[in-house]
C-alpha positions in Angstrom: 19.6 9.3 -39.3 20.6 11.6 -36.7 17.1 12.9 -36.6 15.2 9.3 -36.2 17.6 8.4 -33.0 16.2 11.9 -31.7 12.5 10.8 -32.0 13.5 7.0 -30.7 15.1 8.8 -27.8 11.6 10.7 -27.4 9.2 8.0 -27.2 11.7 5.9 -25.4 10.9 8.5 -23.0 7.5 8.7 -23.1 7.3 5.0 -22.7 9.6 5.3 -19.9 6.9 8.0 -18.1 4.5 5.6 -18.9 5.3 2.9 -17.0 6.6 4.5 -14.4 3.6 6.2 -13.5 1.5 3.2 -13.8 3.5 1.2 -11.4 3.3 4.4 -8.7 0.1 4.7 -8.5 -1.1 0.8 -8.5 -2.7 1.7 -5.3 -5.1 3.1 -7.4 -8.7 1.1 -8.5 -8.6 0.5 -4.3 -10.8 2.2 -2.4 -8.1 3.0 0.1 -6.4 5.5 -2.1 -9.0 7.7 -1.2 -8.1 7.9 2.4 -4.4 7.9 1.2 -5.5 11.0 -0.8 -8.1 12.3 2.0 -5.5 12.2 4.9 -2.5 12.3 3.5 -1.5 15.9 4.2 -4.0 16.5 7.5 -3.0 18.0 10.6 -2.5 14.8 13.1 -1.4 12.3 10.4 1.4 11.3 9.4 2.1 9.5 5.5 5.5 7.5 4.1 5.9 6.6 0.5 8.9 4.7 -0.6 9.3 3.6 -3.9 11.6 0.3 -5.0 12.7 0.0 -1.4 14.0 -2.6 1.0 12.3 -2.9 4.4 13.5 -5.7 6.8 15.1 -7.8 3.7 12.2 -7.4 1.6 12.1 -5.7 -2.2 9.5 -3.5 -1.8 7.9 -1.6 -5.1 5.8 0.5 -3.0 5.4 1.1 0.3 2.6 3.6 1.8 1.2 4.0 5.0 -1.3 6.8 7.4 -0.6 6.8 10.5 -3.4 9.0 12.1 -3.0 10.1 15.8 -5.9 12.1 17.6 -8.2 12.2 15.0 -11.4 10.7 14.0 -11.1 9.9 10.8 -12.6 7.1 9.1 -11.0 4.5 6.9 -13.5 1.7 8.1 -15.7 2.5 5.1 -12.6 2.2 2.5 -11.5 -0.9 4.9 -14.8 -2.4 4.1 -14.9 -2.1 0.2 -11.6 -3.1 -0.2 -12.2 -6.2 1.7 -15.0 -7.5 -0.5 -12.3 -7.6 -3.4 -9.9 -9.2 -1.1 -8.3 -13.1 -2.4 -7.1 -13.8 1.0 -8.0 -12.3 4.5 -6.5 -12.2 7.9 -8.1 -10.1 10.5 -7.9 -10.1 14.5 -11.0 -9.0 16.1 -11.2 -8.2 19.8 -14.6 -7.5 21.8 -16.7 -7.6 18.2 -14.0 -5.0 16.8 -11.6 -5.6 13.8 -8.3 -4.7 15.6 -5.7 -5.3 12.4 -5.1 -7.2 9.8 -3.9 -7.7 6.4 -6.3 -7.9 2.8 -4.3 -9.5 0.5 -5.5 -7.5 -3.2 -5.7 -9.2 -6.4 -2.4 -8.7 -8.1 -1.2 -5.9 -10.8 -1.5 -6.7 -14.1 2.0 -7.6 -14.0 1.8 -10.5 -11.2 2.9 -7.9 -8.5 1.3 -8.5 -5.0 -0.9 -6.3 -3.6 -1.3 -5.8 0.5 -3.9 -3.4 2.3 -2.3 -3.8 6.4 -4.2 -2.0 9.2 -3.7 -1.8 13.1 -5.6 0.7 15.5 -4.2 1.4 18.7 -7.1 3.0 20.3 -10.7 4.0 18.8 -8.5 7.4 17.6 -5.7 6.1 16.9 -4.0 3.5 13.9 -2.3 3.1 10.8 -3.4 2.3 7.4 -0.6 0.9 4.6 -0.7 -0.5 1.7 2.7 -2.8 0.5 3.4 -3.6 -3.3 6.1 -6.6 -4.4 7.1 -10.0 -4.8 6.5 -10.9 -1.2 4.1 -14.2 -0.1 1.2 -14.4 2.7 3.7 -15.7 4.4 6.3 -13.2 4.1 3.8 -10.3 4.9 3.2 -12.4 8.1 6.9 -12.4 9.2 7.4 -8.9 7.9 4.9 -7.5 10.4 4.0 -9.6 13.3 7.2 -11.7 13.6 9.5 -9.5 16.3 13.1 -8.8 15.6 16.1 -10.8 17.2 19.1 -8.3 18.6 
């Protein structure tokens, strides 16, 4: 008996591993995982990953983002296939130029919200992230673009 609780403990485990791995890498199937990969670790960027985080009030499962400074890089051809699997869209678009905005993914296969968030600051410069929870359009919206009270 002693011996079966052993091998439930095991594949409790393995289960466990599993899972866990699945839900850290949900970025993955987007074509922005490739710049996440690409970048990542380059001289003149900068990457966070949280896991099961709050940010501003918000449960967070993931949270990633590149911040690139200085550096031509290109995440305008990940931006763009991405986009065409996108359920909702919100971009801002100054002199012909996609500025920011937000791609809203199709969900994980366990109804978890997927967001792809963008900004550049200058034609060298900008931040790529990618958000995973149980937050709404509308929450996304006041997460990023709604400024904090003192």
């Amino acid at each position: 008996m002693k011996h079966l609780s052993i091998n439930k403990r095991f594949y409790l485990f393995l289960l466990c591993l599993a899972f866990s791995s699945i839900t850290a890498f949900s970025q993955k199937g987007l074509n922005i995982d490739n710049a996440f990969q690409k970048y990542g670790h380059s001289k003149g960027c900068k990457m966070v990953e949280l896991h099961n985080t709050l940010l501003n009030g918000y449960k967070l499962k993931l949270y990633k983002s590149l911040e690139f400074k200085d550096k031509q890089i290109n995440i305008e051809t990940y931006l763009k296939a991405d986009r065409k699997n996108a359920v909702k869209i919100r971009e801002v678009v100054q002199d012909g130029q996609t500025t920011s905005g937000y791609y809203m993914m199709q969900q994980t296969s366990n109804g978890i919200n997927r967001y792809i968030l963008f900004n550049y600051k200058s034609s060298r410069k900008g931040t790529l992230i990618y958000i995973e929870g149980a937050l709404s359009p509308d929450d996304i919206i006041q997460l990023c673009y709604t400024k904090k009270k003192h």
